[in-house]
N, C-alpha and C positions, 0 to 999 in steps of 0.2 A: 768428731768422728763421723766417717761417712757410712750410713744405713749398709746394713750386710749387703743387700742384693746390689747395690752402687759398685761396693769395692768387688765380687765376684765380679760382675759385667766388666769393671777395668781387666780384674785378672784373668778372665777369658780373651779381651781383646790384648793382652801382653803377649799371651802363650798361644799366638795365633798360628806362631812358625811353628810349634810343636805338632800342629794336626787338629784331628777333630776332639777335642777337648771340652766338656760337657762340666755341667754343675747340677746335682740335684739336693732340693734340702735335706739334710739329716740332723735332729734330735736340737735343732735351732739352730744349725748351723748348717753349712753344705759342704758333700763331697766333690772334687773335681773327679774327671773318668777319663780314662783315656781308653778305648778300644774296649770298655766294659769296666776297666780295670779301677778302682781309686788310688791315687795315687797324692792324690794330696786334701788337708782338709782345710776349711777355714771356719775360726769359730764366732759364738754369736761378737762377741770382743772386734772380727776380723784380724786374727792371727792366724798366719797362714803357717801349715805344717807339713813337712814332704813326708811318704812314704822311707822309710830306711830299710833295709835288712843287713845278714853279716858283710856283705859287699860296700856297701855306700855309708854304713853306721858309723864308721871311723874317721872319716870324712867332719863327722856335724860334733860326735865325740872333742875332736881337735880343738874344734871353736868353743867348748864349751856350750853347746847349743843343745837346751833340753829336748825330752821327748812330752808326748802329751800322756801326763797317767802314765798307764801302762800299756798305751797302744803302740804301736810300730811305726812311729809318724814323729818326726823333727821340728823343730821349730826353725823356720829359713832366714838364713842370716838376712840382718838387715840391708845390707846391698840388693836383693834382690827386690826390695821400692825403687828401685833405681833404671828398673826396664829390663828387657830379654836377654839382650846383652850378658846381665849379670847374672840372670835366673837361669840363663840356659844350663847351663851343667848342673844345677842343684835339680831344675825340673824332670831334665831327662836322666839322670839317675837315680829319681825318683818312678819315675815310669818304668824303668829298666827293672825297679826293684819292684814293680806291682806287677807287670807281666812275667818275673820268675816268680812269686808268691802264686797269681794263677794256673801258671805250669805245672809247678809242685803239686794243684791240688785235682790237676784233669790225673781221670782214671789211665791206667797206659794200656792200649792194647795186648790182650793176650795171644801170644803164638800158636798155631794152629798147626 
């Protein structure tokens, strides 16, 4: 098995075409960020997990594809070791689901 900070470094340069895509450690493992946002995590193991909500949850549901605990986050089918290609609709539906999760939680302006 390859050292965690190995396999992020790979998965940051996978999810290149996605934008600017960041890693920072959490709790032994690291979050990926996109725009602030996490959106996916990977654990000390290097099992990588997407972000899901009720939009994309049904999606990973289908496959049989757990979640971690009780977090909000999928475990990504194994094609997605297979390069961007395959990742792409699992990643950016996972971002899609971390920048409505952020939305939900900005305050909304009040009318004046």
């Amino acid at each position: 098995m390859a050292k965690s900070s190995e396999y992020v470094t790979k998965l940051l340069r996978v999810m290149v075409p996605l934008g600017d895509v960041s890693a920072r450690n959490l709790f032994g493992g690291h979050g990926l960020f996109f725009e602030g946002s996490m959106f996916a995590l990977v654990t000390r193991k290097n099992d990588l997990y997407f972000k899901a909500d009720n939009i994309n949850r049904p999606d990973y549901e289908k496959r049989d594809l757990k979640p971690f605990g009780r977090m909000p986050y999928y475990a990504a089918p194994p094609e997605c070791a297979d390069g961007w290609r395959k990742m792409k609709p699992w990643a950016k539906g996972a971002v899609d689901a971390a920048l409505r999760a952020q939305a939900a939680k900005k305050p909304k302006k009040s009318k004046k």
